[in-house]
N, CA, C and O of each residue as an XYZ file, in Angstrom:
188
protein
N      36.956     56.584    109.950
C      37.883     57.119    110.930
C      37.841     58.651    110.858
O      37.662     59.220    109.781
N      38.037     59.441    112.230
C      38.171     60.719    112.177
C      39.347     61.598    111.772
O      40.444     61.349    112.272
N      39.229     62.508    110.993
C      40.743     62.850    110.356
C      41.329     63.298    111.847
O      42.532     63.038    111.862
N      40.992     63.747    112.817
C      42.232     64.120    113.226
C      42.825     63.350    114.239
O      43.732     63.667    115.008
N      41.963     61.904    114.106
C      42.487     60.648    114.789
C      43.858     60.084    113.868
O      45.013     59.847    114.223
N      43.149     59.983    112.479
C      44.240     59.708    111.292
C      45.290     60.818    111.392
O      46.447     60.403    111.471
N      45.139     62.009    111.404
C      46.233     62.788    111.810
C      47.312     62.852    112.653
O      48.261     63.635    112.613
N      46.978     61.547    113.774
C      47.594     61.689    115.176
C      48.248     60.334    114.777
O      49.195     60.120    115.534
N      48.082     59.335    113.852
C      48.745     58.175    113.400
C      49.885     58.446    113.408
O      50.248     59.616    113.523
N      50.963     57.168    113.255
C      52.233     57.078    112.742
C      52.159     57.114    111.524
O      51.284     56.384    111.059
N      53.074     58.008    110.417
C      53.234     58.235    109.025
C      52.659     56.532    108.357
O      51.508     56.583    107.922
N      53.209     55.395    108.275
C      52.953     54.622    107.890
C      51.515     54.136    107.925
O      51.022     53.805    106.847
N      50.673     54.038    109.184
C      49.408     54.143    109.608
C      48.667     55.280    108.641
O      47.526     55.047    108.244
N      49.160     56.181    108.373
C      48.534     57.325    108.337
C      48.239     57.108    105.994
O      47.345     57.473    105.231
N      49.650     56.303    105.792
C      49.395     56.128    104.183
C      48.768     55.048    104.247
O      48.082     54.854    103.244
N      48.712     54.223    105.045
C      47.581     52.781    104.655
C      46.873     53.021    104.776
O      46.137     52.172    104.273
N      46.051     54.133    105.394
C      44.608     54.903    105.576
C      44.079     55.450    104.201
O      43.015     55.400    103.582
N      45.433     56.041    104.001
C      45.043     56.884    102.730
C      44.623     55.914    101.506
O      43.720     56.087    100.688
N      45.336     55.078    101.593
C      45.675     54.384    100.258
C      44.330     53.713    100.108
O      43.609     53.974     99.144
N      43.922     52.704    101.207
C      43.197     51.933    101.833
C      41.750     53.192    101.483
O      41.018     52.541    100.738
N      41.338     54.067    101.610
C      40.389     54.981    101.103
C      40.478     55.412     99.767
O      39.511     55.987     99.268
N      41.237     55.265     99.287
C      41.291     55.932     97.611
C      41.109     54.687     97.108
O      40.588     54.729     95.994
N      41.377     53.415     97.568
C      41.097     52.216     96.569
C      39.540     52.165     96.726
O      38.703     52.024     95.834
N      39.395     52.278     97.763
C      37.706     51.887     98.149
C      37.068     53.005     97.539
O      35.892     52.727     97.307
N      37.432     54.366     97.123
C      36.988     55.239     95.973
C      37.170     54.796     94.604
O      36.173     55.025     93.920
N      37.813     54.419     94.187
C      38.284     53.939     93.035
C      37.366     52.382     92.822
O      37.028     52.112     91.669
N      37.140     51.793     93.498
C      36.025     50.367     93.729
C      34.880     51.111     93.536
O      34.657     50.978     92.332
N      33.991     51.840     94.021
C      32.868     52.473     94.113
C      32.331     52.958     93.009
O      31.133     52.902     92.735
N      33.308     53.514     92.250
C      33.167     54.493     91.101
C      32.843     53.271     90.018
O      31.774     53.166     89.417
N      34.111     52.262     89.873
C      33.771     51.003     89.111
C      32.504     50.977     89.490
O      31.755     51.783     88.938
N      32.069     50.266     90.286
C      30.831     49.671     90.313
C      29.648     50.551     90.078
O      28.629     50.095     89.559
N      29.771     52.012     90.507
C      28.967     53.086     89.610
C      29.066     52.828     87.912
O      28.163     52.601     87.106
N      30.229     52.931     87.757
C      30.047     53.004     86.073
C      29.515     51.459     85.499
O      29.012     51.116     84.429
N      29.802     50.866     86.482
C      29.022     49.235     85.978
C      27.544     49.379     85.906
O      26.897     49.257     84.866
N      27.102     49.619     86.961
C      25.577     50.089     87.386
C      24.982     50.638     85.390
O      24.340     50.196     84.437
N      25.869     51.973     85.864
C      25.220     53.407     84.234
C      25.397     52.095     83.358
O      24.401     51.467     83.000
N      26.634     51.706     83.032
C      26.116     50.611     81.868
C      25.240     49.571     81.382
O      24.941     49.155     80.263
N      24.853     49.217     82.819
C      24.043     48.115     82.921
C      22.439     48.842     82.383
O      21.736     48.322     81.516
N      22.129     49.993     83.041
C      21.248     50.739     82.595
C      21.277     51.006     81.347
O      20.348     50.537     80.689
N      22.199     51.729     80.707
C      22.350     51.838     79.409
C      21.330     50.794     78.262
O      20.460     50.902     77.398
N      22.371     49.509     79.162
C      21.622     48.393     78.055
C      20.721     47.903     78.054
O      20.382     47.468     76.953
N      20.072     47.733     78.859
C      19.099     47.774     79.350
C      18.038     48.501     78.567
O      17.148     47.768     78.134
N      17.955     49.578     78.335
C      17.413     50.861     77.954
C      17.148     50.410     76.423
O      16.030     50.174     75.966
N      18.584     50.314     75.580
C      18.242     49.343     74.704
C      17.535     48.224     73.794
O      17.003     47.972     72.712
N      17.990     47.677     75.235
C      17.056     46.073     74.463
C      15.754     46.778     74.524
O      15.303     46.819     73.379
N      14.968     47.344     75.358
C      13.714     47.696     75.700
C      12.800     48.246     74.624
O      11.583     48.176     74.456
N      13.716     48.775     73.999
C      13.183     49.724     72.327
C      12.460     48.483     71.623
O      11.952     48.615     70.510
């Protein structure tokens, strides 16, 4: 969505956007740091 579409929301609209984007940041990052670990061990066993 375009911020200044989200800008033009009703307040309530406008925090389920927010919220609704910081979880899906917060998901992403997990699954990044899942990824590095998975590599990690990986790396490991390989020795």
């Amino acid at each position: 969505m375009v911020p200044s579409v989200i800008l033009n929301l009703p307040e309530r609209e406008k925090q389920f956007v927010l919220v609704s984007t910081a979880l899906e940041i917060e998901k992403k990052a997990e699954q990044a740091r899942k990824m590095e670990e998975a590599k990690r061990r990986g790396k490991r066993r390989g020795r």
